[in-house]
Each structure stands twice: as structure tokens, then as C-alpha cells.
C-alpha positions in Angstrom: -41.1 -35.7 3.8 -39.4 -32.3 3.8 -36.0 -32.6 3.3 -35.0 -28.7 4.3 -37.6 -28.8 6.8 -34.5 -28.1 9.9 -33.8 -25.1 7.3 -34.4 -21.1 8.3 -37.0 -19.6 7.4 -36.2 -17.4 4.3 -36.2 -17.3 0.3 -33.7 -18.8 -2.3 -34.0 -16.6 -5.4 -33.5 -19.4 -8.3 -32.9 -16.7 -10.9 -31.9 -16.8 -14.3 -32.1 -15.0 -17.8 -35.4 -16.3 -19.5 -34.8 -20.3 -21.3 -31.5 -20.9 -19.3 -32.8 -23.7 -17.3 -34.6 -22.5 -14.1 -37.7 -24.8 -14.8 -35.1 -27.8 -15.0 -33.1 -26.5 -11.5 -37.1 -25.6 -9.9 -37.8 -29.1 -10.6 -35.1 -30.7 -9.3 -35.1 -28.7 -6.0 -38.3 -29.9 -5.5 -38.0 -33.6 -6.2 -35.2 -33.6 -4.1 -36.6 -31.6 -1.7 -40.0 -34.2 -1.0 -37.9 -37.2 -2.8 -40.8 -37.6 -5.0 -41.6 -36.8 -9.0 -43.0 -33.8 -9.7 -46.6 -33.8 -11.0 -46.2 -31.3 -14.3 -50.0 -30.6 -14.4 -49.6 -29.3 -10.8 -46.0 -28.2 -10.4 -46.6 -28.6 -6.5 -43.5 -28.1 -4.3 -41.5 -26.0 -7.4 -42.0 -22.4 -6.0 -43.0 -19.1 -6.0 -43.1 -17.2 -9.6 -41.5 -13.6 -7.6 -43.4 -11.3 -10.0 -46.5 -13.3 -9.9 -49.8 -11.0 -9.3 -51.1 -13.3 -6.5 -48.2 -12.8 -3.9 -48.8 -9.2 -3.2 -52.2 -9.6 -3.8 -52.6 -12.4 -1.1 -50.3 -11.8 1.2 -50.6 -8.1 1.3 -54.7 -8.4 0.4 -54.3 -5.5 -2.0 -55.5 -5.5 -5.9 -52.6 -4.3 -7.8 -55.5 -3.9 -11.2 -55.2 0.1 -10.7 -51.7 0.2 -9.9 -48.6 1.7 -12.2 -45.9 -1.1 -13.0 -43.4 1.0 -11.0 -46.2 1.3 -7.8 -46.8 -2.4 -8.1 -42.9 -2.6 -7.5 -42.7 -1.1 -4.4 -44.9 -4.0 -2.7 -42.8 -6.9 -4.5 -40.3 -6.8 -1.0 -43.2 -6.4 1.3 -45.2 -9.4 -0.3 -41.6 -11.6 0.0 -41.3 -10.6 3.7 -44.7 -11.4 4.3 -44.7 -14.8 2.4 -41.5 -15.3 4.9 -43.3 -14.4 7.9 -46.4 -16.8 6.6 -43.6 -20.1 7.1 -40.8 -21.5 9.0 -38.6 -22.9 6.6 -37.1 -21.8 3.4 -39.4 -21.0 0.4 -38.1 -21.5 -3.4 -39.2 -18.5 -6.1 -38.3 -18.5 -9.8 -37.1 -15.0 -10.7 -36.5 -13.9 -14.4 -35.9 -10.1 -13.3 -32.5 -8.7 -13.3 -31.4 -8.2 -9.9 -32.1 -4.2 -8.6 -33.9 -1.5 -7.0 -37.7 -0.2 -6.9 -38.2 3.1 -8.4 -37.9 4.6 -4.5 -34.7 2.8 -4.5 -35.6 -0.4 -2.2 -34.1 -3.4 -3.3 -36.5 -5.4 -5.0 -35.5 -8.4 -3.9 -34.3 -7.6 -0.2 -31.8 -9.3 2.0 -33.0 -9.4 4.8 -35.4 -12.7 3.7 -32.6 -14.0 1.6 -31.1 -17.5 2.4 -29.5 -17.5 -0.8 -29.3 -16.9 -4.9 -28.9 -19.4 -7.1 -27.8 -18.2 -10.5 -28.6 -20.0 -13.4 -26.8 -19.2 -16.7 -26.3 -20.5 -19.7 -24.2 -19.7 -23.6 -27.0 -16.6 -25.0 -26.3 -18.6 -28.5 -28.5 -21.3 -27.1 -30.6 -18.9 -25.0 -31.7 -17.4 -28.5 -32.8 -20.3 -29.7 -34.8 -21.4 -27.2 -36.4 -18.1 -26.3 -37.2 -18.0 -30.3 -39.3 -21.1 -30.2 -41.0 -20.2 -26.5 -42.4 -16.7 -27.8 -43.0 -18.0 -31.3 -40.5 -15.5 -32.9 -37.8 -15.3 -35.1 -34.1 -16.2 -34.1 -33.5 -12.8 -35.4 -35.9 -11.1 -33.6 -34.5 -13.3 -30.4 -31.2 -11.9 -30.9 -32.3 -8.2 -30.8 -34.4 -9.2 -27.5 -31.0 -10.1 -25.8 -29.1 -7.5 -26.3 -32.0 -4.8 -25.3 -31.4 -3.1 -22.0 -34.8 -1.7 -21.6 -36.2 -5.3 -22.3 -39.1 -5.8 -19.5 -42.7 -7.8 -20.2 -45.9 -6.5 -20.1 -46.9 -4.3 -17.1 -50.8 -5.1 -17.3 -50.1 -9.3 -18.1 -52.8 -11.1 -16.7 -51.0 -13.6 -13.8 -47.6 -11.0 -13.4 -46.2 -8.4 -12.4 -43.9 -6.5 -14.9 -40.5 -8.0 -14.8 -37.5 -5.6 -15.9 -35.0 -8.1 -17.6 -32.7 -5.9 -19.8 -30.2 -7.5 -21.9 -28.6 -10.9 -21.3 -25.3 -9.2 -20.4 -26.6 -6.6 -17.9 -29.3 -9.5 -16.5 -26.2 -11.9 -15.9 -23.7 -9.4 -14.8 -26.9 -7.8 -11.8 -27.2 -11.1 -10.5 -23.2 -11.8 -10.2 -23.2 -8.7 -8.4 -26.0 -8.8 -6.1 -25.3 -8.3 -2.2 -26.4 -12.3 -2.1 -24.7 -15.6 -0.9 -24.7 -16.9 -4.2 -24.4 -20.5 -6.7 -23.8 -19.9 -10.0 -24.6 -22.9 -12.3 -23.9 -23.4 -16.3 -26.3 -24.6 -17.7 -23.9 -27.0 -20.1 -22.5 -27.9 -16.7 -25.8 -29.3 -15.6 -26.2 -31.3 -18.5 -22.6 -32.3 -19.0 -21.8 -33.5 -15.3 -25.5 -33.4 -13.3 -24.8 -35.5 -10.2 -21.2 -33.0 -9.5 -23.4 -29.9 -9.7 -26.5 -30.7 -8.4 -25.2 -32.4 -5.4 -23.1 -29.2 -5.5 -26.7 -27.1 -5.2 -28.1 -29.4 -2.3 -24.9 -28.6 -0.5 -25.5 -25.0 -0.7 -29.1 -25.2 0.4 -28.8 -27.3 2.8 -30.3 -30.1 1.8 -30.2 -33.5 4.3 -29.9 -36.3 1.8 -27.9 -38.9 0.4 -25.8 -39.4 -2.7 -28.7 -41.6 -3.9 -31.5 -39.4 -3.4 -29.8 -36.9 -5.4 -29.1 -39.2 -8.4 -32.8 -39.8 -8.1 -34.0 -36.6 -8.3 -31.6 -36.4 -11.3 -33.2 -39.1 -12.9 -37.1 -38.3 -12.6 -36.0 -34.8 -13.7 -34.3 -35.9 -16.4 -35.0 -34.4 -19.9 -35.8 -37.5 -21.5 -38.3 -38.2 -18.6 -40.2 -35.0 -18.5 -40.3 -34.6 -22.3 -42.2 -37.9 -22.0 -44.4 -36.7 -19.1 -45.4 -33.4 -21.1 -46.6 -35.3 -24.4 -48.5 -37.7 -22.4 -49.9 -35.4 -19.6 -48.9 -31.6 -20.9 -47.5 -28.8 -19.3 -49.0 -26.3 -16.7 -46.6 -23.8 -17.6 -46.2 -24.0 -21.4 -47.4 -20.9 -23.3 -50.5 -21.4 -25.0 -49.4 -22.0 -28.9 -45.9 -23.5 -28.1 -46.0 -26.7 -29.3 -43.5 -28.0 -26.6 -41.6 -26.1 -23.7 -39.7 -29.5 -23.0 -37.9 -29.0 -26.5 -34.0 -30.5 -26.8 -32.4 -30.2 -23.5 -28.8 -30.0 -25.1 -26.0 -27.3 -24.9 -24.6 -26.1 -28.4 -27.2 -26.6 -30.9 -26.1 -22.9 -32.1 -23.4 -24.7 -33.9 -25.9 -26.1 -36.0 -29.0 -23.5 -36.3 -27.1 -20.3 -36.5 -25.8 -18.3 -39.3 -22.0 -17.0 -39.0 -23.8 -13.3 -39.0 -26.6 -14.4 -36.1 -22.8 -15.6 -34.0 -21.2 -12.9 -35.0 -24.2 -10.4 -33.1 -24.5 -12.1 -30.2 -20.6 -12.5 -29.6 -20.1 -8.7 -30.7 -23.3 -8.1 -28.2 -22.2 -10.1 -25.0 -18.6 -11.0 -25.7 -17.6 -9.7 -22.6 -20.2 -11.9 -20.0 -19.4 -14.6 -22.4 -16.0 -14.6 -21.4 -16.6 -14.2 -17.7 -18.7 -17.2 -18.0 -16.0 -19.3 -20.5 -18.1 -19.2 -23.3 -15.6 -19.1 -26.0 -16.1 -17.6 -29.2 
């Protein structure tokens, strides 16, 4: 059962600054969207990685191996038009790039395939947390990560493309500003009232369900329930050496893990974004 199968044909971007909850919001989509738990050894149904090697190399049958990073980029849109053209309905992809444009100036992510953007943020004193215990780094060295604009990943990683992140402010603020019919969801917002914002989320996909399927999509995507599922199964997508990706699943744990100078960086870094998102200092 398909429950956006009457949808367009077209991409929403699920996009988000890394550890800010687009694995939780992926999941849920996807349960909600076949009304069925999600298998976390398969993570069938949960969408499209955008920088992912294989989508330009399938869909366009090219081998990126020789290409530059920034050549590579320039067949990201054609691979998403293509994947478009391969379906007729609408197609999920997780995106951890800041919104922008290829070296020739194309819009990486283009509009013409876009149903929609849904923007997932969440408090960067959490986010450092998190992303210090997913790369197996120090807070510190987590901190300096989110507040550098030239920030990108690997160009010659094994499964992806390069991604060009940049800071948490300028990642936040491209996304907020892209040409896009756009959801922006809090992360603490998520966890503090699920069923308001979820249901909120299915109303801007599109989604034809009832209040009940979306509480139970809620509930066997719960944190409780798929930290359970990854220590008894594991974790397709947990970095090799992190012990779990699943970790705490609460919102303001920085009260209680970071020094006064480690808040003191990161609201003197992003004070501004923090505000625009009511994330008091």
C-alpha cells in the first residue's frame, strides 16, 4: 500500500544540517507512507541519499571514479531528473548539502523536479553533540566543524558524492532561502509535540491517511522503539566504529554536557540563525 501513490511525480528534498533528525523524519515518511515498520537492516521505502555515487552512476550509466568533485556536480540535477522520469509518483532523498549552485552555476538541486523541501533543524548545541559522538571526535573539535563555511566531506568517499555543507548558520539560512515550497520542522518540536507536527508534514506531502495511521507511524518510529530494533538487529547506516547512531533522542542535553566556554562559541558563532529559529541563549 502506497499511501502518496495519487501524488505527482517529483522529489521532496528532506534536508537538514548533519545529526538534526532526518533519519528520524526519513523513517517516519516511510512508515507512514506503506503503513508498515521499517526494516533497519534494509531501510526499504526511506529514500534516496542525493549525493549518493549510484544515482548518477545508474541512472545516467556514467562512472564518476575519474571525475573532479565539482565535474561530478554538474550531473547531480541530471541524475534527479532522470530518477524523476524513471517513476510516477513522488520520490523521498535525504540531503545534508546546503542548498546551491554547481560550479557552472545550475542549481544543484533543481526545481523543476521539486514537489517540495522539508527542512529539518534543530538547537547546533545539541547538533554538536551528536555529530561528536557520530564521527568519533571531540565536542571541541565538533564545535569548530559548525561554524566552518568551507566544511564539505570527502570528494573521493567510497558510496558519495562530495557534499558542500558549510557552517550550521550558512547551511540553515541556504535552505530557508531556497526557491522551494518549503516545511520547516524543529527538531525539539518533533519530540516535544510529534502527532501536531508530523501530521503537520503528511499534510504538506500529501499524504491520504488518517489520524490513526499517523500516530502509528509515530509509534513504530519512536526513539525508544528503534533504539531497541538497532541493539537487537543493528543499523544499515551506522558508521563503522560508532557504537550506536540511535543514541538519546532528547532536545537539550547541552545544558548538561557543555562547558559555559563550548555555549558561549557556538552562541557567539550562530547567534543570529539561533534566534531566527527561537533558540534562546
Amino acid at each position: 500500500m502506497d499511501s502518496l501513490g495519487s501524488s505527482p511525480s517529483g522529489i521532496y528534498w528532506i534536508a537538514s544540517y548533519p545529526k538534526s533528525g532526518n533519519t528520524w523524519v526519513r523513517l517516519f515518511t516511510a512508515a507512514l507512507r506503506y503503513q508498515s515498520e521499517v526494516d533497519l537492516t534494509e531501510m526499504d521505502g526511506t529514500g534516496a541519499m542525493a549525493s549518493g555515487r549510484w544515482l548518477v552512476e545508474r541512472h545516467l550509466d556514467l562512472d564518476v571514479a575519474d571525475l573532479t568533485a565539482d565535474e561530478a556536480a554538474e550531473f547531480r540535477p541530471l541524475a534527479y531528473r532522470s530518477l524523476v522520469a524513471s517513476t510516477n509518483t513522488a520520490r523521498f532523498c535525504k540531503v545534508h548539502d546546503a542548498w546551491g549552485q554547481t560550479k557552472s552555476g545550475a542549481d544543484l538541486f533543481p526545481t523543476d523536479v521539486t514537489l517540495g523541501c522539508i527542512h529539518v533543524v534543530r538547537d547546533p548545541r545539541d547538533v554538536c553533540l551528536s555529530l561528536a559522538a557520530h564521527s568519533v571526535m571531540s565536542i571541541d573539535a565538533a564545535i569548530d566543524q559548525l561554524a566552518d563555511e568551507t566544511a564539505a566531506t570527502a570528494a573521493t568517499a567510497k558510496r558519495q558524492l562530495r557534499e558542500r555543507r558549510g557552517s550550521w548558520s550558512s547551511h540553515t539560512a541556504s535552505w530557508e532561502a531556497s526557491p522551494f515550497r518549503r516545511l520547516t520542522l524543529r527538531y525539539e518540536d518533533l519530540i516535544a509535540d510529534p502527532l501536531r507536527h508530523f501530521t503537520g508534514l503528511a499534510t504538506f506531502c500529501g499524504f491520504a491517511v488518517s489520524e490513526e495511521a499517523i500516530a502509528s507511524a509515530i509509534a513504530v518510529t519512536s526513539f525508544d522503539k528503534l533504539a531497541a530494533d538497532e541493539a537487537l538487529n543493528g543499523f544499515r547506516e551506522r558508521p563503522e566504529g560508532m557504537g550506536r547512531f540511535f543514541r538519546a533522542g532528547r532536545a537539550g542535553q547541552w545544558r548538561e554536557m557543555l562547558t559555559a566556554e563550548q555555549i558561549r562559541r557556538i552562541e557567539c558563532d550562530h547567534g543570529t540563525m539561533m534566534a531566527h529559529f527561537g533558540y534562546h541563549r
